[in-house]
Biopython code that builds the backbone (N, CA, C, O; Angstrom):
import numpy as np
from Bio.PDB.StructureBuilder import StructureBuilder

atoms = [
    (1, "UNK", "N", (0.840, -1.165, 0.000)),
    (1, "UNK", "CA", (0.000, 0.000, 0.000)),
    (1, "UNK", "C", (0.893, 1.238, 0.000)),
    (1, "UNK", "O", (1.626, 1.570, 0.931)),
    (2, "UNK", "N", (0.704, 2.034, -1.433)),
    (2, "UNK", "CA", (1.237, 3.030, -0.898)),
    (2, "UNK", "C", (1.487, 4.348, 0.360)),
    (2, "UNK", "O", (0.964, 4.117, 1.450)),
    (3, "UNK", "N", (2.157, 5.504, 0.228)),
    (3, "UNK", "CA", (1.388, 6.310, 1.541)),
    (3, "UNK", "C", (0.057, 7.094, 1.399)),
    (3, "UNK", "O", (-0.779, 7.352, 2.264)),
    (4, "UNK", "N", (0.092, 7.543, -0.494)),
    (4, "UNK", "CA", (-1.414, 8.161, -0.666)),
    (4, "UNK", "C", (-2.607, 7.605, -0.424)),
    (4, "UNK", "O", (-3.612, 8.312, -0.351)),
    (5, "UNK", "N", (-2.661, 5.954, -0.233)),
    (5, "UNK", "CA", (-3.539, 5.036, -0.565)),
    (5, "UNK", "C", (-3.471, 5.217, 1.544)),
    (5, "UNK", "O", (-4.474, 5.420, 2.228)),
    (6, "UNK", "N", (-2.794, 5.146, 1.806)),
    (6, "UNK", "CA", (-2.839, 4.724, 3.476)),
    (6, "UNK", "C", (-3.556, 6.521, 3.924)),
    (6, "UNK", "O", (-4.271, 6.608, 4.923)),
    (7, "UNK", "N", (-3.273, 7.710, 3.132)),
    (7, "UNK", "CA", (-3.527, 8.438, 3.519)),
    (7, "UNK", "C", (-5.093, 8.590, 3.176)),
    (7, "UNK", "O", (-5.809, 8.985, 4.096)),
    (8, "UNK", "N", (-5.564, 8.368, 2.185)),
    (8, "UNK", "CA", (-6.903, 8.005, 1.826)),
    (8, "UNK", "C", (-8.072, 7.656, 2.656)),
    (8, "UNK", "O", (-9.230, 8.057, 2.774)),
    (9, "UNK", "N", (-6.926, 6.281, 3.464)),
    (9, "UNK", "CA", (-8.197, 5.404, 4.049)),
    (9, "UNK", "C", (-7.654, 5.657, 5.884)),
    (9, "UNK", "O", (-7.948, 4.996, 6.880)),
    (10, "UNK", "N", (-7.008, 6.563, 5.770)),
    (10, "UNK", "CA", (-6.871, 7.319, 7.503)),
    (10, "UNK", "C", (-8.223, 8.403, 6.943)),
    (10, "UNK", "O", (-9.327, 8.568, 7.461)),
    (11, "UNK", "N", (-7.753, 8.901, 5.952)),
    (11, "UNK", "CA", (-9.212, 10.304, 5.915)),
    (11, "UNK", "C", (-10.622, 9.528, 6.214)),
    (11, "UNK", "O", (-11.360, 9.744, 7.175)),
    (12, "UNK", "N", (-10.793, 8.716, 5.322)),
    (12, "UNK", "CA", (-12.343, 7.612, 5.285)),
    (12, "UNK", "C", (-12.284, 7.134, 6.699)),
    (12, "UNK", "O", (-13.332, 7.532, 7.208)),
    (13, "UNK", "N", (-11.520, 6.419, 7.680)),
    (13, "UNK", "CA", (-11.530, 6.092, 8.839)),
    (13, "UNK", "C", (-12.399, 7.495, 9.444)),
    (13, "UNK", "O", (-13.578, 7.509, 9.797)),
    (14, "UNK", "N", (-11.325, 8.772, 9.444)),
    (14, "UNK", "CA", (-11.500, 9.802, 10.220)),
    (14, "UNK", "C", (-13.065, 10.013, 9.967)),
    (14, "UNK", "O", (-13.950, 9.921, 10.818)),
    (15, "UNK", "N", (-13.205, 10.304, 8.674)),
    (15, "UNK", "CA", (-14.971, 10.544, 8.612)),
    (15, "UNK", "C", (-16.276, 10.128, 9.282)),
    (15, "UNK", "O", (-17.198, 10.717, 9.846)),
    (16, "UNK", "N", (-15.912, 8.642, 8.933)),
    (16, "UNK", "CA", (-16.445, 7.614, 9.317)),
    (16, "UNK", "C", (-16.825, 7.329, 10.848)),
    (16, "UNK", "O", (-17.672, 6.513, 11.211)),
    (17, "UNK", "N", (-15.942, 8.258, 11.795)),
    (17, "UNK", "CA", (-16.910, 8.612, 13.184)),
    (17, "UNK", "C", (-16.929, 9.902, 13.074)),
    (17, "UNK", "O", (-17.144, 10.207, 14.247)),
    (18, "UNK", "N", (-16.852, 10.980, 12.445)),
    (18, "UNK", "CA", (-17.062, 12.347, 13.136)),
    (18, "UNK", "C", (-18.653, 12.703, 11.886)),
    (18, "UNK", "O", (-19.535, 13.458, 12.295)),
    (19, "UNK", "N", (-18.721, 12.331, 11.066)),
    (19, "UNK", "CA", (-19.957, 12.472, 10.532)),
    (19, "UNK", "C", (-21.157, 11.965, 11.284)),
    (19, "UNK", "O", (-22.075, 12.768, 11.456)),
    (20, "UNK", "N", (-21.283, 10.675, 11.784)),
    (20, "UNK", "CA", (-22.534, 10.863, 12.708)),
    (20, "UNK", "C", (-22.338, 11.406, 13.797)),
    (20, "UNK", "O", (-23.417, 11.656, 14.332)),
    (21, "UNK", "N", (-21.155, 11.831, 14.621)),
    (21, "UNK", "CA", (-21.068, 13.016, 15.556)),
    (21, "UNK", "C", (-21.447, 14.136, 14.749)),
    (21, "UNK", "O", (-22.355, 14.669, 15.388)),
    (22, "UNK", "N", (-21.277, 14.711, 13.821)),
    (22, "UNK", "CA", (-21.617, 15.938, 13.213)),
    (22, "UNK", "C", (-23.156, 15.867, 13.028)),
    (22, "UNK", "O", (-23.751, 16.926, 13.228)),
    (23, "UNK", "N", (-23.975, 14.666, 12.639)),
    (23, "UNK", "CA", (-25.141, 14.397, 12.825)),
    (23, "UNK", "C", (-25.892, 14.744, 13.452)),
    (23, "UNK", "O", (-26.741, 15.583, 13.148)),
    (24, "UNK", "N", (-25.760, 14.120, 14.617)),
    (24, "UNK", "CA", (-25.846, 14.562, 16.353)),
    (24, "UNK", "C", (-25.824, 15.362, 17.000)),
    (24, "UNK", "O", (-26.488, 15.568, 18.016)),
    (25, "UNK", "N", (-24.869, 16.091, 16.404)),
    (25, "UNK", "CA", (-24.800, 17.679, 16.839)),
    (25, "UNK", "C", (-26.321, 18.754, 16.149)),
    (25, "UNK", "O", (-26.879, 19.663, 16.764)),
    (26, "UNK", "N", (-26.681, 18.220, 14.655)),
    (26, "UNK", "CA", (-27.547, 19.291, 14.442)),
    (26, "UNK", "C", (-29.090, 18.825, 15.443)),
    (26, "UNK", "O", (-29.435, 17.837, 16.091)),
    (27, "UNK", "N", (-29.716, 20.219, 15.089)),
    (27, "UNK", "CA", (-31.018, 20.091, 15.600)),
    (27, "UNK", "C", (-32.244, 19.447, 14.723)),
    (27, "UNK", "O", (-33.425, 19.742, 14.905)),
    (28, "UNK", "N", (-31.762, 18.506, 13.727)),
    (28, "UNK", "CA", (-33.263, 17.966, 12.884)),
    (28, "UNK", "C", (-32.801, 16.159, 13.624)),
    (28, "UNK", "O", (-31.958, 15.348, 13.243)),
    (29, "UNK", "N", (-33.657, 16.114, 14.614)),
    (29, "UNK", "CA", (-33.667, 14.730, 14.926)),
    (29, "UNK", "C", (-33.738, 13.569, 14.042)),
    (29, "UNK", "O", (-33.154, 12.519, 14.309)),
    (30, "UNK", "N", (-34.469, 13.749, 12.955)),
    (30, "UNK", "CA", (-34.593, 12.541, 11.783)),
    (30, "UNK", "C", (-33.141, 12.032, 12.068)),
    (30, "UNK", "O", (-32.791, 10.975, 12.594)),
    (31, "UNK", "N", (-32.132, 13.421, 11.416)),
    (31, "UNK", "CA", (-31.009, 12.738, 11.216)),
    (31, "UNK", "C", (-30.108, 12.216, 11.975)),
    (31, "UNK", "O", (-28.955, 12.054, 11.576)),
    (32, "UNK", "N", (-30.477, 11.907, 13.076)),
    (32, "UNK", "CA", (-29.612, 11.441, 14.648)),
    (32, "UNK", "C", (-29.803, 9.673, 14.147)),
    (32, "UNK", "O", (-29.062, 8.721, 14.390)),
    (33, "UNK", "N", (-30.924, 9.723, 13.476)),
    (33, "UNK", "CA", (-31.006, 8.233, 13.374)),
    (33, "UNK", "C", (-30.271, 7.415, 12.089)),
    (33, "UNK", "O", (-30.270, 6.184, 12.070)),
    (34, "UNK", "N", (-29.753, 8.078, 11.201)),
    (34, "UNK", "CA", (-29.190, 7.516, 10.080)),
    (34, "UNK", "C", (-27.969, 6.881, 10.849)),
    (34, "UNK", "O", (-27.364, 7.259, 11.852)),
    (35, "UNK", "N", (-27.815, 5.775, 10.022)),
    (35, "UNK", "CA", (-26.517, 4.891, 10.361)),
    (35, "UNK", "C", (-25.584, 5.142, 8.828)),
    (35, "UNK", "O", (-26.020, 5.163, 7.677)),
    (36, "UNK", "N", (-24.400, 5.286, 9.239)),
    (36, "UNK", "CA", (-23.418, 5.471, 8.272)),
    (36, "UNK", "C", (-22.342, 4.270, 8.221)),
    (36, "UNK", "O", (-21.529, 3.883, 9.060)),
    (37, "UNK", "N", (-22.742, 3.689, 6.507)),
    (37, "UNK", "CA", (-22.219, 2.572, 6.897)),
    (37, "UNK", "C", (-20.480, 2.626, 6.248)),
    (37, "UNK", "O", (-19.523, 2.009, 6.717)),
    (38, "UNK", "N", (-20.478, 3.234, 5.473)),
    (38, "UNK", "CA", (-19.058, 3.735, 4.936)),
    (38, "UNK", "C", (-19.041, 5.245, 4.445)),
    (38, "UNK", "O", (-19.970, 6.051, 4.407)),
    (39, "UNK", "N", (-17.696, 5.394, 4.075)),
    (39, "UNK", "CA", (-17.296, 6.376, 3.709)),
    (39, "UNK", "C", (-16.156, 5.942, 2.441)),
    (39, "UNK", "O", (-15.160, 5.273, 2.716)),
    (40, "UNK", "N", (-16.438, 6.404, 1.074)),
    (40, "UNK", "CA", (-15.133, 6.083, 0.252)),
    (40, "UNK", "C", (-14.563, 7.523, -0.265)),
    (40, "UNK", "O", (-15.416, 8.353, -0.578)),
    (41, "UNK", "N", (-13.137, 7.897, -0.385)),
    (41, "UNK", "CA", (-12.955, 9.376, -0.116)),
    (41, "UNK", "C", (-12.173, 8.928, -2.027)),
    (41, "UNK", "O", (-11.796, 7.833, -2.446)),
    (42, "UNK", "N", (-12.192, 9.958, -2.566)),
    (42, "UNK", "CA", (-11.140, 10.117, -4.009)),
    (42, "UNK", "C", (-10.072, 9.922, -3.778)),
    (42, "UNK", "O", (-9.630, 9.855, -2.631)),
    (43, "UNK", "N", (-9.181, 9.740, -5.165)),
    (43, "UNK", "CA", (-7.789, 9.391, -4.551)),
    (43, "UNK", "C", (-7.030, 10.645, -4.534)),
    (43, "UNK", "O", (-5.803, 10.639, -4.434)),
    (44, "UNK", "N", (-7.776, 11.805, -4.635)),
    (44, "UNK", "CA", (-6.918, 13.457, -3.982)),
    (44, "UNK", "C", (-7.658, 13.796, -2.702)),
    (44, "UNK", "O", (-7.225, 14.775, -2.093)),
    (45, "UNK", "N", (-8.695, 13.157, -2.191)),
    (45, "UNK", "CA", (-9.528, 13.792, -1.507)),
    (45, "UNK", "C", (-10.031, 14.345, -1.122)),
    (45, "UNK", "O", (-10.415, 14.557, 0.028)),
    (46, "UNK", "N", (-10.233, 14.955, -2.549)),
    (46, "UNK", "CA", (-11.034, 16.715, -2.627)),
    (46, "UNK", "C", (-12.698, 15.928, -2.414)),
    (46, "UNK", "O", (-13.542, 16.734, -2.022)),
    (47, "UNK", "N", (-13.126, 14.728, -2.595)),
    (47, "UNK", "CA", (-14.471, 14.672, -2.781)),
    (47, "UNK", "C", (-14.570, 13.211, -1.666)),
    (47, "UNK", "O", (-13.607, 12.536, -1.303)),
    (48, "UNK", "N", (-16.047, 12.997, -1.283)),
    (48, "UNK", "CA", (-16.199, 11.519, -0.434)),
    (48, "UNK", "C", (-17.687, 11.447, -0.347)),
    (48, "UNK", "O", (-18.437, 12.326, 0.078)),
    (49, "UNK", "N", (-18.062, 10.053, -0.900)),
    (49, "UNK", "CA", (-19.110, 10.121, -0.949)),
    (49, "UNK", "C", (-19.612, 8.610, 0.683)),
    (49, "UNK", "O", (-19.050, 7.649, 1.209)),
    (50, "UNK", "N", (-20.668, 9.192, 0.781)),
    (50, "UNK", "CA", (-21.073, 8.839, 2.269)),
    (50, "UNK", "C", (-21.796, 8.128, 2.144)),
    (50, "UNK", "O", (-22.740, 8.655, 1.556)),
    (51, "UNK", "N", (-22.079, 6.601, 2.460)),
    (51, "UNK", "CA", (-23.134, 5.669, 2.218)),
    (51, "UNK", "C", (-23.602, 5.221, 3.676)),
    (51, "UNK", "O", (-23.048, 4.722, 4.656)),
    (52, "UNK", "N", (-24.816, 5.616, 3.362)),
    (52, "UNK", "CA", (-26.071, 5.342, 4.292)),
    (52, "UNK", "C", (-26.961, 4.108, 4.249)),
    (52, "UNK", "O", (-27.483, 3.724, 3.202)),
    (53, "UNK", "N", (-27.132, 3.442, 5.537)),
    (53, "UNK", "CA", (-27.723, 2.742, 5.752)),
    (53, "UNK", "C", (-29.681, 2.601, 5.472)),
    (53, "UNK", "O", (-30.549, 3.152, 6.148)),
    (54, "UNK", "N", (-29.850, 1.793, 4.411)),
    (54, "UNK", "CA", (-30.900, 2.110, 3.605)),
    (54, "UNK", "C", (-32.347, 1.773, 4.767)),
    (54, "UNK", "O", (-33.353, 2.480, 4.808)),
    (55, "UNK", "N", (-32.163, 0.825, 5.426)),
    (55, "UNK", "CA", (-32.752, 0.478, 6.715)),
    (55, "UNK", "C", (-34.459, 0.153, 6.086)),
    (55, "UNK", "O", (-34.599, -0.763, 5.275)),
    (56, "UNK", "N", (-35.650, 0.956, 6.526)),
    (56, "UNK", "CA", (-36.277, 0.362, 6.022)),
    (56, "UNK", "C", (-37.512, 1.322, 5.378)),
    (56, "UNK", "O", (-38.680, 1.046, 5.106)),
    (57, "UNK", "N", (-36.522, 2.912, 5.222)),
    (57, "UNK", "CA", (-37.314, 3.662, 4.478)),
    (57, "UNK", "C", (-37.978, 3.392, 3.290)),
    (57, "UNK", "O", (-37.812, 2.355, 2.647)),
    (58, "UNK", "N", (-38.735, 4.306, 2.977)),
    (58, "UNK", "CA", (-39.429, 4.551, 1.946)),
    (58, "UNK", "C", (-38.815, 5.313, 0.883)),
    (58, "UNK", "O", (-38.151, 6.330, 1.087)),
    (59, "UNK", "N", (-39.093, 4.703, -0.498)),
    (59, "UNK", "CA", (-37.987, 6.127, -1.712)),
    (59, "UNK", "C", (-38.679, 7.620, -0.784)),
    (59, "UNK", "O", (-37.860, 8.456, -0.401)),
    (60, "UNK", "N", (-39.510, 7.744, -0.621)),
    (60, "UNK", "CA", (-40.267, 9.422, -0.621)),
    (60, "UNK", "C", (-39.245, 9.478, 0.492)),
    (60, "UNK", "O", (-38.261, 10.086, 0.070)),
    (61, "UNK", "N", (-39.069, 9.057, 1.844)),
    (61, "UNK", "CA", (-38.315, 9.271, 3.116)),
    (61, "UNK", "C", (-37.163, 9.478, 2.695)),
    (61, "UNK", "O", (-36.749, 10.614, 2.926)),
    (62, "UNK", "N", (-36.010, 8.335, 1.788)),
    (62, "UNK", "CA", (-34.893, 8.681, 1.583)),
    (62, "UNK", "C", (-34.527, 9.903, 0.590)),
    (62, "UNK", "O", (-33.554, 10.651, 0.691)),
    (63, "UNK", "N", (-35.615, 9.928, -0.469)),
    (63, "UNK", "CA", (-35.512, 11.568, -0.890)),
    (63, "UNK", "C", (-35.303, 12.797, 0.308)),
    (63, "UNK", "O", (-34.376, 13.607, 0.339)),
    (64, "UNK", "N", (-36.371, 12.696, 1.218)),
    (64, "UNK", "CA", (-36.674, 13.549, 1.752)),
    (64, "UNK", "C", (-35.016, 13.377, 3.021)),
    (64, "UNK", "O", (-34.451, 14.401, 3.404)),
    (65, "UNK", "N", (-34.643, 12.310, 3.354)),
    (65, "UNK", "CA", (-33.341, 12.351, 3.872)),
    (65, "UNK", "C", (-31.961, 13.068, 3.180)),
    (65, "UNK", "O", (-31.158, 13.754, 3.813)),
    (66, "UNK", "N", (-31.893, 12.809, 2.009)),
    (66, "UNK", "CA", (-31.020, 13.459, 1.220)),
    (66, "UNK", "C", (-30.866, 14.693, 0.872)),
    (66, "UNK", "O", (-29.821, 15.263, 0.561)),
    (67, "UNK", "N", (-32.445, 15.304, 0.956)),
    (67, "UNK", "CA", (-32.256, 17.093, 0.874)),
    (67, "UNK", "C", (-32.159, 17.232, 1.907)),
    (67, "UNK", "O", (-31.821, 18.414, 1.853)),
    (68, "UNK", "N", (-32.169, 16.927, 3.326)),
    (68, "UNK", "CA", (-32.002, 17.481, 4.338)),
    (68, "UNK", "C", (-30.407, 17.543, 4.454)),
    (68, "UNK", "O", (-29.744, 18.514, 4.822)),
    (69, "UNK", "N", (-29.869, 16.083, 3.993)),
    (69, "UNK", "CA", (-28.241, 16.109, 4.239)),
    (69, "UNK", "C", (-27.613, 16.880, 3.377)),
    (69, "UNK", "O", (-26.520, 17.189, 3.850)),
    (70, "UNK", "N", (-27.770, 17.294, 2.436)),
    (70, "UNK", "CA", (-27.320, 18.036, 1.170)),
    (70, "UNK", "C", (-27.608, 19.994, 1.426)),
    (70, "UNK", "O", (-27.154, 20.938, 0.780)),
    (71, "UNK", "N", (-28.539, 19.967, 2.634)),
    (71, "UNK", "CA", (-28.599, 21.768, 2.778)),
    (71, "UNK", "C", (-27.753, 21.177, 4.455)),
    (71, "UNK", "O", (-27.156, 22.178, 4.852)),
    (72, "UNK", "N", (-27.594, 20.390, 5.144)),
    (72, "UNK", "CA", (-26.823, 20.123, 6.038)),
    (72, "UNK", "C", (-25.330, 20.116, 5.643)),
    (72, "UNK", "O", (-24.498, 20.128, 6.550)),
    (73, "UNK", "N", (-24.942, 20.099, 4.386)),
    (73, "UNK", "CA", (-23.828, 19.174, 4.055)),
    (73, "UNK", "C", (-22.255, 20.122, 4.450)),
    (73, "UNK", "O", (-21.106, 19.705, 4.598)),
    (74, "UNK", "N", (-22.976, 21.899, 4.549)),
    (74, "UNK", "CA", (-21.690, 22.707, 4.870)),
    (74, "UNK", "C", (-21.558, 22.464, 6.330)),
    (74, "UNK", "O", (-20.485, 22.141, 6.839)),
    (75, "UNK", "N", (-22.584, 22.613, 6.952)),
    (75, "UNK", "CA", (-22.097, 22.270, 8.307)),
    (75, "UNK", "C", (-21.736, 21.390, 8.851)),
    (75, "UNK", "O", (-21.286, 21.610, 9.976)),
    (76, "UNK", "N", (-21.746, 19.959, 8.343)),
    (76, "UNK", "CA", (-21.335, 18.526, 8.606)),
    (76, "UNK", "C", (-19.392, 18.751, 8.047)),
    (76, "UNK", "O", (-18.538, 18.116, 8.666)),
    (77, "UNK", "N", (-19.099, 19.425, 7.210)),
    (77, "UNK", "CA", (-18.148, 19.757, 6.233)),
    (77, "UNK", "C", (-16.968, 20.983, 7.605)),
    (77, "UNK", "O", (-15.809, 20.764, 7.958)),
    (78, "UNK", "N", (-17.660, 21.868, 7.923)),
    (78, "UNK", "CA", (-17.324, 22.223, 8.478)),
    (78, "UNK", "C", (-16.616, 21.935, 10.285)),
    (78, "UNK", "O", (-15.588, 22.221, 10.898)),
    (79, "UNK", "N", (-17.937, 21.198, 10.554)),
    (79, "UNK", "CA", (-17.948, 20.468, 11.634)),
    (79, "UNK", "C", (-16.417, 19.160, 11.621)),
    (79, "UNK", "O", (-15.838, 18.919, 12.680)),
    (80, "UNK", "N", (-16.055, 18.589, 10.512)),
    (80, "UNK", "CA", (-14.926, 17.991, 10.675)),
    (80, "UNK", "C", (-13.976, 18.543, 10.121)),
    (80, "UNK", "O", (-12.916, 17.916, 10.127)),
    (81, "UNK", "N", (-14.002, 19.574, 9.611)),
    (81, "UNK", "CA", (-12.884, 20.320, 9.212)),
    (81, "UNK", "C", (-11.964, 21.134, 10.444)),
    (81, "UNK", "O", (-10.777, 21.459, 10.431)),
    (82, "UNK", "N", (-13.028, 21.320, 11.515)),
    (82, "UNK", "CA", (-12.510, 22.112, 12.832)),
    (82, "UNK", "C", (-12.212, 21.013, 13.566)),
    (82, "UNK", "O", (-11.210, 21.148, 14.269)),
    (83, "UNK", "N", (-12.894, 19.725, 13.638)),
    (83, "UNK", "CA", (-12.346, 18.795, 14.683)),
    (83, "UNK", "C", (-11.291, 18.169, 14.476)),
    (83, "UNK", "O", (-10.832, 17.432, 15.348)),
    (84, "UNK", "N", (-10.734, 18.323, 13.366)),
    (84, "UNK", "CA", (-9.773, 17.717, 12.900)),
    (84, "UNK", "C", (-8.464, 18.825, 12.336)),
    (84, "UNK", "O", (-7.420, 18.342, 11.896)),
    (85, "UNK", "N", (-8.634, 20.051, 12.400)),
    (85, "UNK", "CA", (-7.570, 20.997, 12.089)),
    (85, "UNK", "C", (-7.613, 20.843, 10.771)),
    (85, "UNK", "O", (-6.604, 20.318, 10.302)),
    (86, "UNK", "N", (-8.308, 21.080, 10.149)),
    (86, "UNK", "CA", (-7.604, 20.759, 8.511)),
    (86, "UNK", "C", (-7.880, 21.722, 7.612)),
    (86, "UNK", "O", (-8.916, 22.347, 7.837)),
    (87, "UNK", "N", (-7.418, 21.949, 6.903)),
    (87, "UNK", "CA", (-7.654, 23.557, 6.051)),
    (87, "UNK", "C", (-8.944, 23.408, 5.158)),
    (87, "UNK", "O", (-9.890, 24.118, 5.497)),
    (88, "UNK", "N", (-9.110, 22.625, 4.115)),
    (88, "UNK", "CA", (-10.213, 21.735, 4.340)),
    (88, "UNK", "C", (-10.871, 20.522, 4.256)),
    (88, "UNK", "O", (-10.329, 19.422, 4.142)),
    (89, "UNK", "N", (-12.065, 20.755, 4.316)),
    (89, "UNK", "CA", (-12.820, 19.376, 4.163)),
    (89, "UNK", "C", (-13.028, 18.736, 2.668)),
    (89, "UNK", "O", (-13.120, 19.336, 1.597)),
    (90, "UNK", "N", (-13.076, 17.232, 2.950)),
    (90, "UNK", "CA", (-13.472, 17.200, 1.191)),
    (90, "UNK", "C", (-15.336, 17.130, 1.359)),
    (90, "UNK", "O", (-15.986, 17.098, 2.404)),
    (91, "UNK", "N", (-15.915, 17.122, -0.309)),
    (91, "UNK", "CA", (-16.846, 17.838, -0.587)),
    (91, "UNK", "C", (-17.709, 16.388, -0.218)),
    (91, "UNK", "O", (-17.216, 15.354, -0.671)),
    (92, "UNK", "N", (-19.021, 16.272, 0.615)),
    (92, "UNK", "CA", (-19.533, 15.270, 1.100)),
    (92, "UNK", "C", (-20.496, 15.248, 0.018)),
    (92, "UNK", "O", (-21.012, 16.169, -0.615)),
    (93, "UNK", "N", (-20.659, 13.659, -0.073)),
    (93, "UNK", "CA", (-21.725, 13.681, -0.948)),
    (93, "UNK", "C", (-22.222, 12.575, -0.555)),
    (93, "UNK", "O", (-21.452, 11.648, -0.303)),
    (94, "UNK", "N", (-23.721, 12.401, -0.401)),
    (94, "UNK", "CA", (-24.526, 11.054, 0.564)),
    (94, "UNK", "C", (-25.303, 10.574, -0.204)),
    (94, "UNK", "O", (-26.006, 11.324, -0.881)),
    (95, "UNK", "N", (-25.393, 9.322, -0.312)),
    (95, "UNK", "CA", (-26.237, 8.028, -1.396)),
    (95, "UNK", "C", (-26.444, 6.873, -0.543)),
    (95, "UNK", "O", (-25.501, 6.520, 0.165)),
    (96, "UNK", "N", (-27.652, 6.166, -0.500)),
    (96, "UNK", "CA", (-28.046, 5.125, 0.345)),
    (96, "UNK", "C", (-27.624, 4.071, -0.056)),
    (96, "UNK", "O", (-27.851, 3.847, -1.245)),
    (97, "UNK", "N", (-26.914, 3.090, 0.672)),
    (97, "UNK", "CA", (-26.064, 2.165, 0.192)),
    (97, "UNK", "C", (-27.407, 1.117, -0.441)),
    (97, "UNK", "O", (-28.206, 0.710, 0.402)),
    (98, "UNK", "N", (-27.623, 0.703, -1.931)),
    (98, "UNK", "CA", (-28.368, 0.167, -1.892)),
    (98, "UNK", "C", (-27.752, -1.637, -2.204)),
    (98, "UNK", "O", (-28.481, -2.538, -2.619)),
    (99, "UNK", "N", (-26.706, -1.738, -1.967)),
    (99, "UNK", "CA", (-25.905, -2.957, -2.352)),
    (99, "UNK", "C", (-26.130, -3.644, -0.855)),
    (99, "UNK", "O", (-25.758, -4.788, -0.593)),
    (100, "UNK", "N", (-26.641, -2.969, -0.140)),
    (100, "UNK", "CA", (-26.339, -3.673, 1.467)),
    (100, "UNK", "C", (-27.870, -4.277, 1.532)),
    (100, "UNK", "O", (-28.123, -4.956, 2.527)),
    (101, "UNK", "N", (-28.941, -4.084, 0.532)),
    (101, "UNK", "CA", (-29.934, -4.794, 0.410)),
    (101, "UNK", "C", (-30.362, -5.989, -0.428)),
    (101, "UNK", "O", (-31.179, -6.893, -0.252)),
    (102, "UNK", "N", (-29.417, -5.629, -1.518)),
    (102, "UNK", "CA", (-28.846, -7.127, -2.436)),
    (102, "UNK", "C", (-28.154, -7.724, -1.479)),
    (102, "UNK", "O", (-29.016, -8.487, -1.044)),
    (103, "UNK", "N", (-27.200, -7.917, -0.839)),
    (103, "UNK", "CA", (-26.660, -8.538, -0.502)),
    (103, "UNK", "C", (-27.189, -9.584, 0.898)),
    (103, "UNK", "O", (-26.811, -10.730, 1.144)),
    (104, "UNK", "N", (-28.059, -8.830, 1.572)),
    (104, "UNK", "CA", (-29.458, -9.486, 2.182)),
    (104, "UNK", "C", (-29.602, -10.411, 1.479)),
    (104, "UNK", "O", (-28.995, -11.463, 1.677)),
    (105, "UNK", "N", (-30.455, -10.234, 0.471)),
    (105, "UNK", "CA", (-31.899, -10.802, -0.179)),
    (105, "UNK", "C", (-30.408, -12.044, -0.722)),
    (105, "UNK", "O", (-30.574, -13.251, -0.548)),
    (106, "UNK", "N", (-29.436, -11.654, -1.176)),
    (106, "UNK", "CA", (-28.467, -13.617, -1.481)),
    (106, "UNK", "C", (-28.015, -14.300, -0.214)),
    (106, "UNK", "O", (-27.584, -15.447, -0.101)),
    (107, "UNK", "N", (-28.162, -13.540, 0.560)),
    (107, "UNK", "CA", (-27.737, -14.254, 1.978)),
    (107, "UNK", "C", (-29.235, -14.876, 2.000)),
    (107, "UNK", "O", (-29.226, -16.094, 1.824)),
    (108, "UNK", "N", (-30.412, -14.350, 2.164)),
    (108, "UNK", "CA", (-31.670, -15.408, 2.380)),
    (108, "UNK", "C", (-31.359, -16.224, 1.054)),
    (108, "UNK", "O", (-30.872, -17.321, 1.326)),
    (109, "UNK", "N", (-31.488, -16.021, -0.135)),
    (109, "UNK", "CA", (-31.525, -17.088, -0.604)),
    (109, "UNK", "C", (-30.574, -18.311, -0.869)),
    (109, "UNK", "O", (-30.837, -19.225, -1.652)),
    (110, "UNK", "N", (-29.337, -18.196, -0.048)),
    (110, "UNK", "CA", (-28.061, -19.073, 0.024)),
    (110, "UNK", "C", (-29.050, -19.941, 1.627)),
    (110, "UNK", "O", (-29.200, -21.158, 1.742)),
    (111, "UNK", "N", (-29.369, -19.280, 2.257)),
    (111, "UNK", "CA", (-30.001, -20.068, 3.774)),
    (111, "UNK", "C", (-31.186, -20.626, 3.048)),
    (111, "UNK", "O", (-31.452, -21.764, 3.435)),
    (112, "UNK", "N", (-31.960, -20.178, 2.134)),
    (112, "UNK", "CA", (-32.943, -21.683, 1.400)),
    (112, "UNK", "C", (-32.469, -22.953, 0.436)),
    (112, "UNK", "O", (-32.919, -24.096, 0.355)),
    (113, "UNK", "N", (-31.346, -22.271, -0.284)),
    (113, "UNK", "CA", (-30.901, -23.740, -0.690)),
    (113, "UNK", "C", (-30.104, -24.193, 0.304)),
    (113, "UNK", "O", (-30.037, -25.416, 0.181)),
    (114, "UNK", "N", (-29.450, -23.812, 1.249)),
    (114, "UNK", "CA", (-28.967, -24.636, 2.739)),
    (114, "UNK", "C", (-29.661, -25.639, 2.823)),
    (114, "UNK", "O", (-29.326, -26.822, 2.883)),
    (115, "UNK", "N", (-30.980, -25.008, 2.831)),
    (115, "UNK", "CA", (-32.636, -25.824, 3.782)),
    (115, "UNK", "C", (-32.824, -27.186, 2.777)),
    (115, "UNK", "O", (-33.026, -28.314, 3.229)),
    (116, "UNK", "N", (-32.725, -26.883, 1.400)),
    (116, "UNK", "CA", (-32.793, -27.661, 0.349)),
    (116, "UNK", "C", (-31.790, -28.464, 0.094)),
    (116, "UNK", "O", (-31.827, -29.206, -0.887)),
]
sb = StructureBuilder()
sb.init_structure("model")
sb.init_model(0)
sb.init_chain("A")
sb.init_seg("    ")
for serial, (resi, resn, name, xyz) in enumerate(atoms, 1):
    if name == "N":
        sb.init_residue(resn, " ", resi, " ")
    sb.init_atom(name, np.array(xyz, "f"), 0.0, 1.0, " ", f" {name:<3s}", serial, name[0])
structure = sb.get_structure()
C-alpha cells in the first residue's frame, strides 16, 4: 500500500466517526437516526461520498433524507474540518447504500438452498 492510498483510508476512517457526531450535533432529529455505513474518499480527496444505511425507508423518506443532508452538508463539512484541524474538508456527498440490500436478499436465498 502506498502512503497516498494509506492516507486516503486514515481520511475515510476519520470521517467515518465524526460524521454521525456531526449528525448529532444538528437540531433535525430525523437525522440522529441515520446509520453510516461507509465512507469512500477520491484518490486526492477533494471529494467523499457517504453511504447510508438504507434500513427500512421509503424512496419518498430517503428523498426527503437526502435534501435534508445536502442543505446540512456545509455544516457537517465544516464540523470535521474544525475537529480535525484541517484547512479543508473534502466535498460530502450522501447516497443510500443500496448494495447492502442485495446482498441481504443472497444471503436469504443461500439459507434456502442450505434448507434444500
Amino acid at each position: 500500500m502506498t502512503e497516498a492510498q494509506i492516507k486516503v483510508k486514515r481520511t475515510e476512517s476519520v470521517l467515518l466517526e465524526l460524521i454521525p457526531a456531526a449528525l448529532s450535533s444538528l437540531g433535525d432529529a430525523r437525522l440522529h437516526a441515520l446509520d453510516i455505513i461507509d465512507v469512500k474518499c477520491s484518490k486526492g480527496r477533494s471529494d467523499a461520498k457517504v453511504y447510508i444505511h438504507p434500513s427500512s425507508f421509503s424512496e419518498q423518506e430517503k428523498n426527503e433524507f437526502l435534501k435534508l443532508l445536502r442543505n446540512a452538508r456545509p455544516i457537517i463539512e465544516t464540523y470535521c474540518m474544525k475537529n480535525q484541524g484541517w484547512f479543508r474538508s473534502p466535498r460530502l456527498t450522501f447516497e443510500f447504500d443500496e448494495q447492502f440490500g442485495q446482498s441481504q436478499t443472497l444471503e436469504e436465498l443461500f439459507k434456502k438452498i442450505a434448507k434444500e
